[in-house]
C-alpha positions in Angstrom: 0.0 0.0 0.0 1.5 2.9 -1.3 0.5 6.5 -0.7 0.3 9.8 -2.8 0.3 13.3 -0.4 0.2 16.5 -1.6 1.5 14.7 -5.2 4.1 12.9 -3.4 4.6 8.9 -3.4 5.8 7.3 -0.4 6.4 3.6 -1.3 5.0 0.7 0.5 8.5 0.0 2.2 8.6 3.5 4.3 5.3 2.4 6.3 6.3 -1.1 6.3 9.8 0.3 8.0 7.4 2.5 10.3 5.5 -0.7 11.0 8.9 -2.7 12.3 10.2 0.8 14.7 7.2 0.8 16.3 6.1 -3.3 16.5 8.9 -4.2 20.0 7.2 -1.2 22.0 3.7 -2.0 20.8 3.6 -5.5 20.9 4.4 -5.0 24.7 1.8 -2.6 25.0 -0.9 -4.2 23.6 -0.3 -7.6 24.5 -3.6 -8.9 25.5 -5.4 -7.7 21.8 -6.3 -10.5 19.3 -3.2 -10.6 16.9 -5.1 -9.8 13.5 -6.5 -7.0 15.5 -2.8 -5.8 16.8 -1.4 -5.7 13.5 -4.3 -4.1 11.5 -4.0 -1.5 14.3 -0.2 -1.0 13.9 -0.3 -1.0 10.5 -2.8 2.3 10.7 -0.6 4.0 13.4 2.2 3.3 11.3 0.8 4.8 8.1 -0.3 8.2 9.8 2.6 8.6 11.8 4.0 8.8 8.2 1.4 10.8 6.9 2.0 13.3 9.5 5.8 13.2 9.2 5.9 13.5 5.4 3.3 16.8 5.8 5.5 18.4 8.5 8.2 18.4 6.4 6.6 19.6 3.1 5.5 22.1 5.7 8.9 22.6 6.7 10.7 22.3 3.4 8.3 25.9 2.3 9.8 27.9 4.8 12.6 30.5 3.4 14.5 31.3 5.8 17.9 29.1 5.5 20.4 27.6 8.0 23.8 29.0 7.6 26.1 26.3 6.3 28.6 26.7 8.9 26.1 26.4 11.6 25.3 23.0 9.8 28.8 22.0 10.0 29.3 22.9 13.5 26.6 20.7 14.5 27.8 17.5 12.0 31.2 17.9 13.4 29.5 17.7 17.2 27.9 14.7 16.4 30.5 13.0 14.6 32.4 13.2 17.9 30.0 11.4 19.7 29.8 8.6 17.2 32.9 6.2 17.0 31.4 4.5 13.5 30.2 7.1 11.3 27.7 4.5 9.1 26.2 4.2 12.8 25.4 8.0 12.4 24.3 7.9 8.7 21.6 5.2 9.8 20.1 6.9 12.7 19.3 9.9 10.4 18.4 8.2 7.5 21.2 9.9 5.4 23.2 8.3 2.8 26.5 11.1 3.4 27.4 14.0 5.1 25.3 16.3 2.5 21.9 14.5 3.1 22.9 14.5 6.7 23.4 18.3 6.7 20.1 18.7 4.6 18.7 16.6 7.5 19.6 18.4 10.1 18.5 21.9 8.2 14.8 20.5 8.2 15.3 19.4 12.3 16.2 23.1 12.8 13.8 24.9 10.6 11.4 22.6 12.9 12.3 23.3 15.7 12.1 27.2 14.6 8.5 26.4 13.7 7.5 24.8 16.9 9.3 27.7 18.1 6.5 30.2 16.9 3.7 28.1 18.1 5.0 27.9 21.4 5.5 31.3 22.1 1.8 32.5 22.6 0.7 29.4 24.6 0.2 30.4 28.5 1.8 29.5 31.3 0.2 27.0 33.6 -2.4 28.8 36.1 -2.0 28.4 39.9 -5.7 26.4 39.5 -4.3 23.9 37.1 -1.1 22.9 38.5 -3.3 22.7 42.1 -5.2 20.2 40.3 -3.0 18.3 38.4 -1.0 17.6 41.9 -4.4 16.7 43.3 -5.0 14.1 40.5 -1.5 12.4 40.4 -0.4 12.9 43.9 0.7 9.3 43.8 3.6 10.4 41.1 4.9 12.6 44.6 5.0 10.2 46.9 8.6 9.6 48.1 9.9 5.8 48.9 10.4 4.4 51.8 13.7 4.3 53.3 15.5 2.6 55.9 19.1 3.1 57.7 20.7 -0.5 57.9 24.1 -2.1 57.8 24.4 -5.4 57.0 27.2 -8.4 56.6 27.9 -9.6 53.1 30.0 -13.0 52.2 29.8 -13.0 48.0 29.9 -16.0 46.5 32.4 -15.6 43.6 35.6 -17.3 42.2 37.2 -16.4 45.3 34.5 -17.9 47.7 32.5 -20.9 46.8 28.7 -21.0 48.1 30.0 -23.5 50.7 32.8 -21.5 52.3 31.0 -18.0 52.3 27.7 -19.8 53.9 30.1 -21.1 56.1 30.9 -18.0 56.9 27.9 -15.8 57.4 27.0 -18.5 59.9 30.2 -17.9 61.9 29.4 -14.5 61.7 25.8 -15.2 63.0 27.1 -17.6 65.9 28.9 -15.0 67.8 25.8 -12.4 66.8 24.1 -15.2 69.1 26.4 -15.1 71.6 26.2 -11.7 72.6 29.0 -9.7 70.1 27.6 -6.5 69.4 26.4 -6.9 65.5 28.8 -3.5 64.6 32.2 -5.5 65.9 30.7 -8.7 63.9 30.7 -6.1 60.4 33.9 -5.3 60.5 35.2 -9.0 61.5 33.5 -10.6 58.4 32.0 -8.6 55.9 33.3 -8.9 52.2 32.2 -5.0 51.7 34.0 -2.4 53.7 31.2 0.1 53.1 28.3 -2.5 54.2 29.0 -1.4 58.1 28.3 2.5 57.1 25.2 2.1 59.9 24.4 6.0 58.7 23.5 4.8 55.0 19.9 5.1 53.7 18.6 2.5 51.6 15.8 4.1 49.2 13.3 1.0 48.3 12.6 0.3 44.5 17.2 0.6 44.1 18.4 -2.6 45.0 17.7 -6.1 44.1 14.7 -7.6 45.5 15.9 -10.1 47.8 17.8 -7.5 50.1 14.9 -5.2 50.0 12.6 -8.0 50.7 14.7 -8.5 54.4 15.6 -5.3 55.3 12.3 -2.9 54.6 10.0 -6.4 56.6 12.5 -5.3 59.5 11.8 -3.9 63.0 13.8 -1.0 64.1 17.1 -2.3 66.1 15.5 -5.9 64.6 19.0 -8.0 63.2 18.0 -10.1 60.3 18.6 -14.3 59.8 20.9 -15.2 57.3 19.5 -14.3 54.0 20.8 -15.2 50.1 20.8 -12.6 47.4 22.3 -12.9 44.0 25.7 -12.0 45.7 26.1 -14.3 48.1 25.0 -14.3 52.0 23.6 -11.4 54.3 23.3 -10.7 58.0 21.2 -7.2 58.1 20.2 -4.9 60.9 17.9 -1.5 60.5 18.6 1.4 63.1 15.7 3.5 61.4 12.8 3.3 59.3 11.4 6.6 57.5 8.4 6.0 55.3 7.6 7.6 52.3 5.6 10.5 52.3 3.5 13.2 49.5 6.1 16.0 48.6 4.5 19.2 49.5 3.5 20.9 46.2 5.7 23.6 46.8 8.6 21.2 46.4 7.3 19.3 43.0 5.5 23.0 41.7 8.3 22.9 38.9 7.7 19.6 38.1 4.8 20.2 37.7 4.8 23.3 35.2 7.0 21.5 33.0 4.6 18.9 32.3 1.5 20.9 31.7 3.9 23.3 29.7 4.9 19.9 27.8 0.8 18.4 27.5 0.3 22.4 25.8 3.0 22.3 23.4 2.2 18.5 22.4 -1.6 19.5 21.8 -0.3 22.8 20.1 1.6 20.6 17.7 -1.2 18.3 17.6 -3.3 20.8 16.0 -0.9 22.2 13.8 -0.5 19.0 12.2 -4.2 18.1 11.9 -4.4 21.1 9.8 -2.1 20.4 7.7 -4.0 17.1 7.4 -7.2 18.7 6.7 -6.1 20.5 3.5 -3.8 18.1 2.7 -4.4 15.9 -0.9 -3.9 12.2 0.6 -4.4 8.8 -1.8 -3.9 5.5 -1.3 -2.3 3.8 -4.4 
C-alpha cells in the first residue's frame, strides 16, 4: 500500500519500516489484543505517523529562511564526535553522506524554529491547574520508603564458593548469638568495607529484590537471619525506618509546570498537524 500526499509517493516500504520501529514497544503494550486486530491497528498507526511526518516536512521544506552552512557543519562535526562508527550516524538519520545529513539536520532546525513560533503564545500553567494536576497524580509525589541499615555480606564468587561464604555468614551469626555486638561482627566478616556504614539510607525500589525484601519487613534495632541474594550471603540490621511520604506541592511546583507546559506544546503541535491534514491531498495507491 503505497500512498500519494500532496503529489508525493511514499512507497509501501517506508510504512512497512514504520511498521517494524514501532512493533517491540507496541507489541508490549498491547499484548492482550487479538493478533489480527494488533497488527491491523499498527499497521494504521504506522501509516499516519507517516502521513504526518511527510506533511510536516513539506511544511517545513516551504519555509525561506535558511540555515547558515557553517552552523550545519558545526553541529555535524559535534555529532561526529559522539559517534565512534560514522555508518552508525548515517543510519540513525536516515542519510546516505554527510550532504543529506546536513540537509537533514536543516529541516530538524527549521522545525524546531517552527515549533518555536507556536510555542511562544501558549500560556503559562495557572495556579488552578497545577493545584489540580497535583491533586490528581499525587501518587507520582509520593517519596519511597527508606531505611538506615548495615548489614554483613560474604559473596559467592571465584574467590569464595557457596560452601565456604555460607560457612561464613553462619560464623558470623554464631557470635551475633552469643552476645557480640552486631557493629564489631561487620567489621570481623563482611566482604564489603562500606556494608557497616550504619548511617547509609537505603531508598526502596534501588536494590535487588531479595535484600529489599529483608531489610524494609525489619523492625527498628531488629538483626536479620541469614538471608541469600544474587551475591552471596547477608546478615542485616535497621537502626531506622522513614516511610515515604507526598512531597508538598511547593517542592514538585516545577515539576509540575513543566509537564503541563509539555501536555500544551504537544496538543499545540497536535493541532498544527491536523491542519495540515485537513487541506492536505492524501491517496492510497
Amino acid at each position: 500500500m503505497a500512498l500519494i500526499i500532496n503529489g508525493e509517493k511514499v512507497e509501501d516500504s517506508v510504512i512497512r519500516k514504520e511498521v517494524e520501529r514501532l512493533r517491540p514497544d507496541y507489541e508490549k503494550a498491547f499484548v492482550d489484543m487479538d493478533s489480527k486486530e494488533r497488527e491491523t491497528q499498527l499497521l494504521d498507526w504506522s501509516k499516519e505517523n507517516v502521513i504526518e511526518r511527510i506533511l510536516l516536512k513539506q511544511e517545513i521544506k516551504n519555509i525561506n529562511a535558511a540555515i547558515p552552512i557553517d552552523h550545519l557543519e558545526t553541529i555535524l562535526d559535534r555529532l561526529k564526535e559522539k559517534y565512534e562508527n560514522q555508518q552508525e550516524l548515517y543510519e540513525d538519520f536516515d542519510a546516505e553522506d554527510d550532504d543529506k545529513l546536513k540537509e537533514v539536520l536543516g529541516l530538524i532546525l527549521k522545525t524546531e524554529q517552527r515549533f518555536s513560533e507556536l510555542y511562544k503564545d501558549l500560556p503559562k500553567p495557572s495556579q488552578a491547574e497545577i493545584e489540580k494536576f497535583y491533586e490528581e497524580n499525587k501518587k507520582q509525589f509520593r517519596s519511597p520508603d527508606r531505611v538506615r541499615a548495615a548489614h554483613i555480606v560474604k559473596y559467592v564468587n571465584w574467590r569464595n564458593d557457596e560452601a565456604v561464604a555460607h560457612n561464613a555468614i553462619r560464623q558470623a551469626q554464631d557470635e551475633i548469638e552469643k552476645g557480640t555486638p552486631f557493629e564489631v561482627v561487620i567489621d570481623k566478616y563482611t566482604d564489603d568495607p562500606n556494608s557497616g556504614n550504619i548511617s547509609y539510607y537505603f531508598t526502596k525500589g534501588e536494590d535487588v529484590e531479595e535484600f529489599e525484601d529483608v531489610i524494609f519487613n525489619l523492625g527498628v534495632g531488629e538483626v536479620s537471619d541469614v538471608f541469600r541474594t544474587r551475591y552471596g550471603f547477608h546478615i542485616a540490621k535497621v537502626y531506622e525506618r522513614k516511610p515515604g511520604m507526598i512531597t508538598s506541592l511547593k517542592e514538585v511546583k516545577k515539576q509540575i509546570v513543566e509537564k503541563l507546559t509539555d501536555r500544551m506544546r504537544q496538543m499545540a503541535v497536535d493541532e498544527f498537524v491536523d491542519q495540515l491534514k485537513n487541506k492536505a491531498k492524501i491517496e492510497e495507491i
